[in-house]
N, C-alpha and C positions, 0 to 999 in steps of 0.2 A: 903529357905532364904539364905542359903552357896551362893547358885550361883549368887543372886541373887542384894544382899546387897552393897553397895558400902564397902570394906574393909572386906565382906565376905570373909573366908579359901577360898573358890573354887570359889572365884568370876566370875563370865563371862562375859565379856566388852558388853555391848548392848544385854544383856539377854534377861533383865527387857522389853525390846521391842518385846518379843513372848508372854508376858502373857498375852495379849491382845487375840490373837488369838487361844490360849490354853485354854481358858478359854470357848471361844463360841465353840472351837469344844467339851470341854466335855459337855457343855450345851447341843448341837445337839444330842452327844450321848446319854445322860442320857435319853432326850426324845423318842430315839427311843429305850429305854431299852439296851444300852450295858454296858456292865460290864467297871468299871472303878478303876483302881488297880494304884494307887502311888506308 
C-alpha cells in the first residue's frame, strides 16, 4: 500500500495501474502451481 496509496511514504505515480496485471499473472501462477513469495 506504500507504493501504492495516494500520499503513501513510497508512493509511485501510476502504480496502482500494474495491479491489474499482477494480479492475473499471479492468478496464472498460482494455477499452474508456482510458488509465490511477496
Amino acid at each position: 500500500n506504500d507504493f501504492i496509496l495516494p500520499g503513501g511514504p513510497m508512493q509511485v505515480v501510476g502504480g496502482a495501474a500494474v495491479v491489474p496485471s499482477v494480479r492475473k499473472a499471479v492468478e496464472i501462477g498460482r494455477k499452474r502451481g508456482a510458488l509465490i513469495i511477496w
